[in-house]
Structures are given as structure tokens and as C-alpha cells.
N, C-alpha and C positions, 0 to 999 in steps of 0.2 A: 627491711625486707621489701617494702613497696616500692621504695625510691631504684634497688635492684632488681625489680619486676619491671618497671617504668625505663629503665634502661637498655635492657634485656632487647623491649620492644622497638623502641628507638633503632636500638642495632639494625635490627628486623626490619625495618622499614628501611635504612638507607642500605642495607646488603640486596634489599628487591630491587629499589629502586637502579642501582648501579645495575644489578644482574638483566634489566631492560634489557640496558644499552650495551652489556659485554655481552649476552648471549645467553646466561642460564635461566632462560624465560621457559614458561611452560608454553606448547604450542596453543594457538587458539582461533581453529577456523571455523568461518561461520557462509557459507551451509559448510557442515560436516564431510568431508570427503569418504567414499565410498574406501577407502581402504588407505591406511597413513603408518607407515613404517620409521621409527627415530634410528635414526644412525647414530647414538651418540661418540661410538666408537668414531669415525670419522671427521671428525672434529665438525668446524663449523664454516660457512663460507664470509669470507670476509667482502665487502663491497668494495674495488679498488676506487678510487680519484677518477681513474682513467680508463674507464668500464668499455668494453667490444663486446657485442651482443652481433653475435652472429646469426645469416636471416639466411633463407633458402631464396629462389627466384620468383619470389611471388607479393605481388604488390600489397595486397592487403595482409601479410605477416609483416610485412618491411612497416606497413602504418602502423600495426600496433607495437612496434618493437619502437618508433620514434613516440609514439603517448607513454609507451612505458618511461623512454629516457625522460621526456618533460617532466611527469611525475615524481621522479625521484628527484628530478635536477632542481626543486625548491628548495626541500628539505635538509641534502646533503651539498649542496653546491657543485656538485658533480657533473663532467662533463662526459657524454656517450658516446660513442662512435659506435655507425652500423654499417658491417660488411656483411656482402655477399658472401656464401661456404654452407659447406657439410659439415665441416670438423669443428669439431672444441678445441680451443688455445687455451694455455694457463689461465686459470684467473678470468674467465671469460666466461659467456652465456649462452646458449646455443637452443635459436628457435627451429625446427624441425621437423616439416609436413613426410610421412608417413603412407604406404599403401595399406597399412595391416588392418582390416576387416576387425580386427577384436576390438579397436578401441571404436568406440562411437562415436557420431558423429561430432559432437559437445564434449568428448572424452577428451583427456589428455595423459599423459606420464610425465613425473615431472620427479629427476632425479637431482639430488643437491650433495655436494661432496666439498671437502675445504678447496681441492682444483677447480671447482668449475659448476655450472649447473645446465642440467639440457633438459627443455620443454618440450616433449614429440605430442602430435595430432594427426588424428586423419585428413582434418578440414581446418581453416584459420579462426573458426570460431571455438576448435579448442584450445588455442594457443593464446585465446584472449581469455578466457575460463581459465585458463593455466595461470597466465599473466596474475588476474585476480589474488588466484591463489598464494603467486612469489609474493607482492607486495603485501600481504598479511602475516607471510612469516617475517617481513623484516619488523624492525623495532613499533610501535605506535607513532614516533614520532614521524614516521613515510609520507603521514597523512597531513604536517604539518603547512599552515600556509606561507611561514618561514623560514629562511635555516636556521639551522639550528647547532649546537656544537657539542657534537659526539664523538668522541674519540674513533670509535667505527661504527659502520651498517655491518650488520651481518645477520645470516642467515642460517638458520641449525638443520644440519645435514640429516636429509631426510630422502623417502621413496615414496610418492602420493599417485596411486592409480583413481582417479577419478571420472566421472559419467553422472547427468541428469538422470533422477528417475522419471521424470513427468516434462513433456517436451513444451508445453503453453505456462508458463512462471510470470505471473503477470501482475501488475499494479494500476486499477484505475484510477485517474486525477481527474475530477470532474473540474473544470475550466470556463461552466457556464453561470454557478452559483457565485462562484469570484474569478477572477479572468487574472492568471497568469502568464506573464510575457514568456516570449519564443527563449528569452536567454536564461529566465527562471524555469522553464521546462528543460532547457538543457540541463540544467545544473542535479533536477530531479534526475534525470536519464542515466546521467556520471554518478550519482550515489547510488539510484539501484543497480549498476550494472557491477558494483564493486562486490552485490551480494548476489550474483551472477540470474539476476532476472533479466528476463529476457523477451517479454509484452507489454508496452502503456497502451492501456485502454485511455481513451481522447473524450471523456464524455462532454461534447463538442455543444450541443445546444439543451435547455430545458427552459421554464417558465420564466426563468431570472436572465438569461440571455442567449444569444443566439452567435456564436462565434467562430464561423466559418465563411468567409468570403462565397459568396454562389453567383457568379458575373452576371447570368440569366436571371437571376431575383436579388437585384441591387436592396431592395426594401428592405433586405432581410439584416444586413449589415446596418445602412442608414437609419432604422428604426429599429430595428429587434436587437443590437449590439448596446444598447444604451438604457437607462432605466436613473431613475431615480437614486442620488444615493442615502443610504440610513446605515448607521450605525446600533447594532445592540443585539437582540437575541433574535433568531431567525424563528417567521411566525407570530410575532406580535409586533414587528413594526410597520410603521403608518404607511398608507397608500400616498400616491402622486397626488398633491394638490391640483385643483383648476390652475393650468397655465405653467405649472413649476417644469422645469430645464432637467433633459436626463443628462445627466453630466457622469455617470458612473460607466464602465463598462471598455468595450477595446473586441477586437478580434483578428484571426491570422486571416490574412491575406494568401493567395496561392503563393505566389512568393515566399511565404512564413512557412505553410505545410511543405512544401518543397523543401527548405533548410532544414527544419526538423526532421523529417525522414532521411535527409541525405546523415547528417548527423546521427539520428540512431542507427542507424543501417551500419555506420563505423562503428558501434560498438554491439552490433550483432542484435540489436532490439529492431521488431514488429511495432508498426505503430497500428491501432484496432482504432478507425473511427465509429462513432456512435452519435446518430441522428437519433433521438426521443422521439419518439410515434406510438399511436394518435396522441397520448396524454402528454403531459408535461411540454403544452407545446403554446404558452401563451406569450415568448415573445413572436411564434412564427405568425400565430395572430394578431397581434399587433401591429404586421407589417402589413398580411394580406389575410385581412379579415372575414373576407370570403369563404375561408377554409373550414368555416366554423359550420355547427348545423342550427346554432345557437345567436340571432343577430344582436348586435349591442356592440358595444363602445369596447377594446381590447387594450391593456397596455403591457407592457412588462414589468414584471411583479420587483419589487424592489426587496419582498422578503416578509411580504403580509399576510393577513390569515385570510388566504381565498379557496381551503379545503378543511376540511372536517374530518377527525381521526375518531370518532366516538368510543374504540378500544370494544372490550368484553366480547372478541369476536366479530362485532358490528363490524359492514364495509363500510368505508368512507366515499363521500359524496364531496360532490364542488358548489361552491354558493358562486363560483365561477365556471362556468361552461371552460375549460382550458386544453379542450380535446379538437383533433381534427376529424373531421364528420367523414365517417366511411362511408355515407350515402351520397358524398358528393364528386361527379368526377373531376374537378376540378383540382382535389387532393392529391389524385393519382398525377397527373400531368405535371401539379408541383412537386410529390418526388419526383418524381422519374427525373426532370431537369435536377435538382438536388443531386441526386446519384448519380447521374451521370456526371457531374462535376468528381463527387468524393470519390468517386472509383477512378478518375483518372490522376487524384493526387494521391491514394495510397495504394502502394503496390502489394500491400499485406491481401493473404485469399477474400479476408472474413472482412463483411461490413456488420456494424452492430444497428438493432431498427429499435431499441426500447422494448416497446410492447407492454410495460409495466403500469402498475397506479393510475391505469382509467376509471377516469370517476361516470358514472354511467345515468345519473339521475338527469341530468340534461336529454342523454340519449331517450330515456323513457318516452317522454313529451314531445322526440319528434319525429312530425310527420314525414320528412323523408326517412329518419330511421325507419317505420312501420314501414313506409312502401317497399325498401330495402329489404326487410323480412318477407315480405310478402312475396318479392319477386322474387328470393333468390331462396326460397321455403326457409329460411334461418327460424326454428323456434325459441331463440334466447338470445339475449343480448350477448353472451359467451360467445357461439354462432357469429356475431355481428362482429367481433372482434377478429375468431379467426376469419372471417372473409379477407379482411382489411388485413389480414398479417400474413396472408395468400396470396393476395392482390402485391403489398409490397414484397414477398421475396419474387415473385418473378419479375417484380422492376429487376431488382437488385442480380439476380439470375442473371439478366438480362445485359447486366454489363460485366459480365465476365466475373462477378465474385459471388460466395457463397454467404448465407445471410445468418446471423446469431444474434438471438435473442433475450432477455429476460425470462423466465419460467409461466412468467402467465400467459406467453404464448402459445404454452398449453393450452389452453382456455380454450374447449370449442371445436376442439380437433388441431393437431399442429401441424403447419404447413409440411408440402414433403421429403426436402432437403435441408431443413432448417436445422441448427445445431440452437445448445439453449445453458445459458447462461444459469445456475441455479442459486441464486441469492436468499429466497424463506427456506430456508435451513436446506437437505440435501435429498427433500422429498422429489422435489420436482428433478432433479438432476438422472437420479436414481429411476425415474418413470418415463424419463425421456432414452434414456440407455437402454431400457427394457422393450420401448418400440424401435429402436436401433438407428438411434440419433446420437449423432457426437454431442460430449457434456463440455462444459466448464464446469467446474464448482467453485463459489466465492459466497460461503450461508452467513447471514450473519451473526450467529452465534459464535465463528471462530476468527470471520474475515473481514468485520467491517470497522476497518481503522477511523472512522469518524468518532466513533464511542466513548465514551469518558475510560480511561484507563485504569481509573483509581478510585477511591470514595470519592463519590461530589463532593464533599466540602473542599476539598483543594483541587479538584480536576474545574476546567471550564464546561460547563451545563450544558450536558445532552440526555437524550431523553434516556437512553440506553449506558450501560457498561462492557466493555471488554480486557479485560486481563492480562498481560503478557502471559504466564502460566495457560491459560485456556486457550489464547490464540495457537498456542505449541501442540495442543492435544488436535489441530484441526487433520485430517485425516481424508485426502482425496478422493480414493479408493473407495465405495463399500461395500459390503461383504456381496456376494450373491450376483454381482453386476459385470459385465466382459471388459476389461480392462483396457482392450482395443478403443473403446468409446469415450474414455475418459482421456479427454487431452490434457486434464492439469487443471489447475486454479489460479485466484488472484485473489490480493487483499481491495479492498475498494475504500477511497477515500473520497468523503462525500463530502462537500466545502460548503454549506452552508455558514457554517459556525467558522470558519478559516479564510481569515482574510488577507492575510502576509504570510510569507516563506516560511518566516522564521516557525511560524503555530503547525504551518504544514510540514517542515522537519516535526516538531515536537510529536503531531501524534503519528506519523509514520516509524518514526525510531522509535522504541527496539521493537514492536512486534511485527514490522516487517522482517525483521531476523525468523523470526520464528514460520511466518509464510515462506520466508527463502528454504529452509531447513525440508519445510514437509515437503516441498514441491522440488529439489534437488535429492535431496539426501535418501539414504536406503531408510525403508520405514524401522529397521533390526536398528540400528546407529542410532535413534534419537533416543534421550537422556535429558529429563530434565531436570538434574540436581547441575548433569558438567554442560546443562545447553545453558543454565542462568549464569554460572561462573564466566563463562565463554562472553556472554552479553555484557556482564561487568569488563570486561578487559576493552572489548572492544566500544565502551565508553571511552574509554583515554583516548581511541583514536575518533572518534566524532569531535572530542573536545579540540582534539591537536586541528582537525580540518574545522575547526568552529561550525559544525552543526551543532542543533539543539536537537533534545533529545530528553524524552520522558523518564525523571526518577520511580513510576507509580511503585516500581518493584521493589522499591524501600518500607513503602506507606503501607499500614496495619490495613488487612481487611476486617471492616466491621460488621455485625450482623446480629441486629435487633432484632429481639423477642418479646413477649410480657407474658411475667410470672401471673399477675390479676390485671384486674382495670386499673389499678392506678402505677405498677410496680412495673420497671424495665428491668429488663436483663439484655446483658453485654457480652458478645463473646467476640475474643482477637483472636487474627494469624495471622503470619508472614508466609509470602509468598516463595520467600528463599529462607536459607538455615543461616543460622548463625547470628542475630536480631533479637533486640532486647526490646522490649515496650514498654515507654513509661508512661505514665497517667497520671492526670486531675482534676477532680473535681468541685476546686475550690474557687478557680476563676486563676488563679497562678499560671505560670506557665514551665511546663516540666521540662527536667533533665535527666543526666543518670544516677540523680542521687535520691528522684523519686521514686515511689514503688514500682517495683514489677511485674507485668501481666503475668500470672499461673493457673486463674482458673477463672469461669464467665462471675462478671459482676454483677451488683446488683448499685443501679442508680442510687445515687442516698434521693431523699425525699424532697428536699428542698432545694437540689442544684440546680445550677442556672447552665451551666456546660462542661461540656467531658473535653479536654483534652490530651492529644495522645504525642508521642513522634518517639522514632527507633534508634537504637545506638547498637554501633560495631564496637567490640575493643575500646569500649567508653568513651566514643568519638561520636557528636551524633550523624546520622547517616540517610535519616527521612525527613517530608517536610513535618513542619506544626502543624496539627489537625486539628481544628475547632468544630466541635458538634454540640450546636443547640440544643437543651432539652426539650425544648419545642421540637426539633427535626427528629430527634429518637424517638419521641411520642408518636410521633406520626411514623414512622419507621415499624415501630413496632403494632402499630392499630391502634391506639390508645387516643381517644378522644379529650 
């Protein structure tokens, strides 16, 4: 009976497998389309050899209709041809600008029949949204960097009325803690735009470097672009020896921001730059030291502990002065040249000024701070900040862009045009909306992709966790607040701890899925039993385009307790259905023929470590998870 159970399955797997690539696949898009109609009656559209993708008069359709053919032309070896027309021909594809007010502007129609398929928009940015959405229903393998050898592409006859709910969908890469090249930022640009985001934030300078060409302050390149290099965990390692070489570091050139914008702009992406102001500014100190209120010696930090987090509520202080002294005019005259540079390389409204993580105990101690209160009546240090956050948006005013912040630009009063970034969860967003200032929301509770995804013991050490499940409950919108004011959010990826592509795929995938969904998709549509199914699929295609990408949603969550002082208790969950857990606590290493998780355990008394990992269909499916009983103890309080 088992050995016909065991075949059964077998069947089952190569009947899926084929039905990929003939067509009886379940659809699986991600963001969720506002409205998805299956034709199955209409059979399904086959991909011909000899593909005409018909374009209207307008150049930027005719661009995306030739990325689309490149795109497919790896995987299928297929050659495209794009005419001019109205009309559908057999067998043919048909891109389609539109007068009609209903669809929006990001909206598109996108009708699929065994004849033919026709993409209508109002504007060409829904026809590359549309676009998105064709190359998801064809097979995984689309995304191949090969070809490949399928009997056909094809495409299941459908009716997709789609539109953004939230018009600012965005992803920051912070490019100062590790500096990625202009062609590894493209490469991020082409994977978020496939999950139809449409803003990189450029978080361009902080303590660890400084990486924007500013022709007016060369120093800031020659010295602030460069630091020491260390490898290991970000915060504990060692400073710049006397004399030692910054050999680490890079930055874009105006020639570099130029390419990049022209490049996003083809695929309908804002690029958001972001100058860190006053705090998080110690490579700009290190060029022009002057800027400090605090004199002594500057360099760029390589990744050491020159700030103090004491937790339990306590602010944190700098055992490094790494702030730009608002008492000093000489700061304003350095942005202003700054900005006046980065306002003439992006053409996006918003410049970004930081505002965030000034550490303030320097400022106590100086006497220009005091004079500064004194003259300008500021009773707090808060005070002292909004001047300086006052002072720079009317730089920034001043060259034609609108200026967004960090939330602790609140601080003090907030400037008067200022829009604000809400990253400590959705307090500040929500406060800033209420005095009738445009939001972003990105708290870190649902949106900061730097976080370990899974148990630490197999995720790489940060200080914090995020969940794919939790990142999907993130929720733009909240109750009580004018909807006009919210432009939408971003997941934020903070590179301390990421120092290659490959780690910066790994913790952006999949719960960038999940930020795409809340910030596209109707908030009534999202599902997360069919949004994790959805994720699993479009694993196969990360695989096929060889990104990396986080299994955590395999891996048990675990969550110590204790029964007394000396006794742990265990309890598992999976984060999706259908996952088995098995466990040891012998020092062995388990499979599916050890026990079962069914209900919380109880440590035995002498073990040395728990191990855990998940099985589908008696296949395992998560990683090995090794936990200390030393880490449970301390997990659970247990001295």
C-alpha cells in the first residue's frame, strides 16, 4: 500500500511539473491585481517563434514593448518584431494608449485570449505595469538566464483590470554602509520593478561613507568616499590604526547619478536622494572638519562602536561628536553647495535631509550650541534641531524641491512644508498627517528588511526580527487619518550587515513581495494563506533568474518560556500550513522519522541542544536549526 501511495505521489509531481509548461498552472501574481477574471473557456494563448507586438506612436511604449521582447528572447529563443498599429493580428500582441478617465494613471486592461492579447493604458507607465503583469502569467521559466527547452510559452486566457492603490511604492538601499556599483543598482531597479515598485530611496551619505560626487567640495569624495576596510559584525569592529590606508569604499560620479536616473526613469522608477543631516555625518567630517561644534581629529567610521544604544528607553549618546553643529554658519553654506548639486542631478520633487539618530550630548557642552539658544530663544535641544531642520528645508525650498524627512523632524516643531518619513513604528506618520503634512510610512515593525527574517540561529545576527507573515500585516493607511496625506510607503534596507548582492537579494526577497502587495494591491484582496502559496511559486522564478532569496518561511518559529528557574518550555509554529516539525534533543540530527511537534515541550534536564527542521510530504523543506541550551536559557530568563 505505501510503495502505491509513494507512486501515487510521484505521478503528482511530474503531472505538475509538465502542467508548468503546457498551461494548467494556477495563476500566481504578486502584487495581487485589483480585479482577475480566468477565461478558461477560451483556451490559452500560445507564444509564437515569430512574436508582433504591436505599438501605438509613441516612443516610450515602442521602449518597453523592445525590453519586453529582450526579456523573453533568453529564455525562449525567440525572435520579436515591433510594428506601428491599432489593431490585433492573429497570434499577436497589442500595446494600446487609451483616452478613457476610468483607468488610472498606473492602471492598465489587459485582455488574454488563445487569438491574441491587448494591453490598454492611459499613460505608458501602465503598459509597463501591464507588461509586469504578462510576464508573470507566462511559465517561471521567462525569468530564465538561459534558454531553455519547452515545447511552448503560453499564457492562460484571462481579464486583469488593474491600478496602484498607494502612488510612492518604494525601496530604500542604503549605498553608504556598503557602496554598490551603478550596475548592481541597476540590477536592484530590474527586480523591483518586476513587483511593480516604483521609488529607490539612494540613502547616499552616513558615518561609513559619503558617496555622491559634490564638484564644489571635492574632499567629500577624496576623503569621506573611503574608510578603512573590516570585515565581521557591524559595531564591534576595530578603528583606523595610526597611518593605516582607506582602501574600502567608491562613489557615483554625476555622470553615474545621470545614468541611474536616466535608466530608472525607463522603467518608470523616482530616484529619492537622501543627504543624512546633522547626525550620521562623520564621513562629511572627516573631510571638512570645520562642520563639527566639537573639535578633534574625524575619520570615517569603518563600522566601530562610536555610539551608545543603552536600550530600556534611555537615548543614546556619541562617545563620537558625529553631528553637524547647527550653531555653525559654515554648515548652512556646506549644504546649500551640496543641494544645489543634488537638486540638479535628480529630477524627482522630494530631497530626503535625514534628521534622524542625533546624538545630542556633545551638543549639551557647546558653547556655540548655548549662544544659539540664547539668540534664537530655543528652550531645548529639540528646539535646536528644528532650527537646523528649518534652516535646511528652505535650502532645499530654495532649489526647486520639496524636502522629507525622518520622523524626528518632528522634534521641536516641524518645519512648514516638510513631508516626513515615519520609520518608529506609525506614531510619528500618523502626527505628522494630523497637522496636514504629507506621510510616507516605512515603521520598523513591518518594513525594515535589514532584520533577521527567521530564528537567529540560522538567520545572520541582527539585533532585531522581521517575519515574512508580519511584514504582510503592514498596513499604510491608519484608521482616523486623511488618506490624501498618505503617499504610500517603503521597505528600508539598511546594509550595515550586507556586504554583496548576493545577502542584499537574500533579505530583500520575499518580503519585499509583501511591501509590494500592501502598497499596490486593494487592502479587501490580501490573503495570507493564497499571498504565501503565491511566494512559494514565485520562488521557482527567482531561482530560474538566479537570485537569492530567503527560505525563513520554512523555519519553526520558536518561543521560550520557563516553567521555574531551572525548567524551559518550548513552543513551535510554522508560519505556513502544511509543515511537519521534527525534533532532538540528543545531539543527533533529525529527520522525518523523528518525533513530531504537537504540543509545547519541556527541555529534558541535561541537554546540551534542541534541534529542529520542517518536512513537506516527507521531503525535508526547512533549514537544521541548532539551539543551544545555553541560548534557550537565556531566551527564556533563566540564569
Amino acid at each position: 500500500m505505501k510503495k502505491i501511495f509513494f507512486f501515487i505521489i510521484l505521478i503528482g509531481i511530474f503531472v505538475n511539473s509538465n502542467a508548468q509548461q503546457k498551461g494548467r498552472r494556477s495563476i500566481s501574481l504578486i502584487p495581487q491585481p485589483a480585479s482577475i477574471v480566468e477565461n478558461n473557456n477560451l483556451g490559452r494563448f500560445i507564444l509564437p517563434s515569430g512574436l508582433i507586438i504591436i505599438v501605438p506612436k509613441n516612443d516610450e511604449v515602442k521602449k518597453i514593448a523592445s525590453v519586453f521582447a529582450s526579456q523573453i528572447a533568453t529564455p525562449t529563443g525567440y525572435k520579436t518584431t515591433i510594428k506601428t498599429g491599432n489593431s490585433l493580428l492573429p497570434k499577436s500582441i497589442l500595446f494600446s494608449l487609451t483616452n478613457d478617465k476610468a483607468i488610472a494613471d498606473e492602471g492598465y486592461k489587459l485582455k488574454v485570449t488563445s487569438a491574441g492579447i491587448t494591453l490598454t493604458a492611459r499613460k505608458p507607465a501602465g503598459i509597463f505595469y501591464g507588461v509586469q503583469t504578462l510576464l508573470q502569467l507566462l511559465p517561471s521559466g521567462i525569468t530564465s538566464t538561459t534558454e531553455l527547452d519547452y515545447d511552448e510559452w503560453n499564457i492562460p486566457a484571462v481579464t486583469i483590470e488593474d491600478h496602484p492603490r498607494f502612488g510612492w511604492r518604494g525601496l530604500m538601499l542604503d549605498v553608504s554602509r556598503h557602496f554598490f556599483t551603478v550596475a548592481q543598482v541597476k540590477d536592484y531597479i530590474d527586480q523591483m520593478v518586476k513587483y511593480k515598485f516604483n521609488l529607490l530611496h539612494l540613502h547616499l551619505v552616513d558615518d561609513q561613507g559619503w558617496r555622491i560626487e559634490i564638484k564644489s567640495l571635492p574632499k567629500l569624495t577624496e576623503v569621506g568616499a573611503w574608510r578603512v576596510e573590516r570585515t565581521g559584525t557591524f559595531g564591534t569592529l576595530s578603528k583606523p590604526e595610526p597611518g593605516e590606508k582607506a582602501t574600502y569604499g567608491g562613489f557615483y560620479t554625476h555622470d553615474d547619478i545621470k545614468e541611474l536616473v536616466r535608466y530608472a526613469a525607463d522603467r518608470f522608477v523616482n530616484i529619492l536622494p537622501e543627504i543624512d543631516v546633522p547626525g550620521h555625518s562623520l564621513a562629511a567630517l572627516a573631510s571638512y572638519p570645520e562642520l563639527s561644534c566639537t573639535p578633534g581629529e574625524y575619520y570615517v567610521s569603518p563600522g566601530d562602536r562610536f555610539m551608545v544604544w543603552p536600550g530600556g528607553g534611555q537615548h543614546f549618546y556619541g562617545l563620537l561628536d558625529n553631528t553637524i553643529c547647527p550653531a555653525n554658519e559654515k554648515a548652512y553654506e556646506f549644504l546649500d553647495k551640496v543641494f544645489t548639486e543634488v537638486a540638479q542631478l535628480f529630477p524627482f520633487a522630494y530631497i530626503h535631509m535625514g534628521g534622524d539618530e542625533t546624538a545630542r550630548n556633545f551638543w549639551e557642552k557647546s558653547e556655540q550650541i548655548k549662544a544659539l539658544m540664547k539668540k534664537e530663544n530655543l528652550k531645548d535641544l529639540d528646539e535646536v534641531q528644528s532650527y537646523f531642520v528649518k534652516r535646511v528645508e528652505k535650502i532645499i525650498n530654495s532649489k526647486g524641491k520639496k524636502m522629507i524627512g525622518w520622523d524626528e523632524i518632528l522634534q521641536g516643531g516641524l518645519a512648514p512644508n516638510a513631508a516626513v518619513m515615519s520609520w518608529r513604528g506609525m506614531k510619528g506618520g500618523i502626527e505628522a498627517a494630523k497637522l496636514g503634512h504629507e506621510v510616507v510610512m516605512s515603521p520598523t515593525d513591518f518594513a525594515y528588511i535589514d532584520y533577521m527574517q527567521g530564528d537567529a540561529s540560522v538567520e545572520p545576527p541582527v539585533y532585531a526580527s522581521l517575519r515574512l507573515k508580519k511584514a504582510y500585516q503592514f498596513e499604510p493607511l491608519p484608521e482616523g487619518v486623511d488618506a490624501k496625506l498618505i503617499k504610500g510607503g517603503q521597505a528600508n534596507l539598511w546594509t550595515e550587515q550586507v556586504y554583496n548582492t548576493r545577502h542584499l537579494q537574500y533579505m530583500t526577497w520575499p518580503r519585499a513581495f509583501a511591501i509590494a502587495e500592501a502598497l499596490w494591491s486593494q487592502k479587501e484582496k490580501r490573503n495570507w494563506n493564497d499571498f504565501s502559496k503565491r511566494v512559494e511559486r514565485h520562488f521557482e522564478r527567482l531561482e530560474m533568474a538566479k537570485v537569492k532569496y530567503s527560505p525563513a518561511i520554512y523555519d519553526p518559529i520558536v518561543t521560550v518560556s520557563k516553567k521555574d528557574s531551572a525548567t524551559i518550555l518550548v513552543k513551535l509554529e510554522t508560519e505556513i500550513e502544511g509543515l511537519s516539525i521534527h525534533y532532538s534533543f540528543d545531539n543527533s540530527f533529525p529527520d522525518n522519522f523523528y518525533p513530531v511537534y504537537k504540543e509545547q515541550l519541556t527541555v529534558p534536564r541535561d541537554a546540551a541542544t534542541m534541534k529542529l527542521i520542517t518536512y513537506r510530504y516527507n521531503e525535508p523543506i526547512g533549514r537544521m536549526m541548532v539551539l543551544t541550551i545555553t541560548e534557550l536559557r537565556k531566551r527564556a530568563g533563566i540564569k
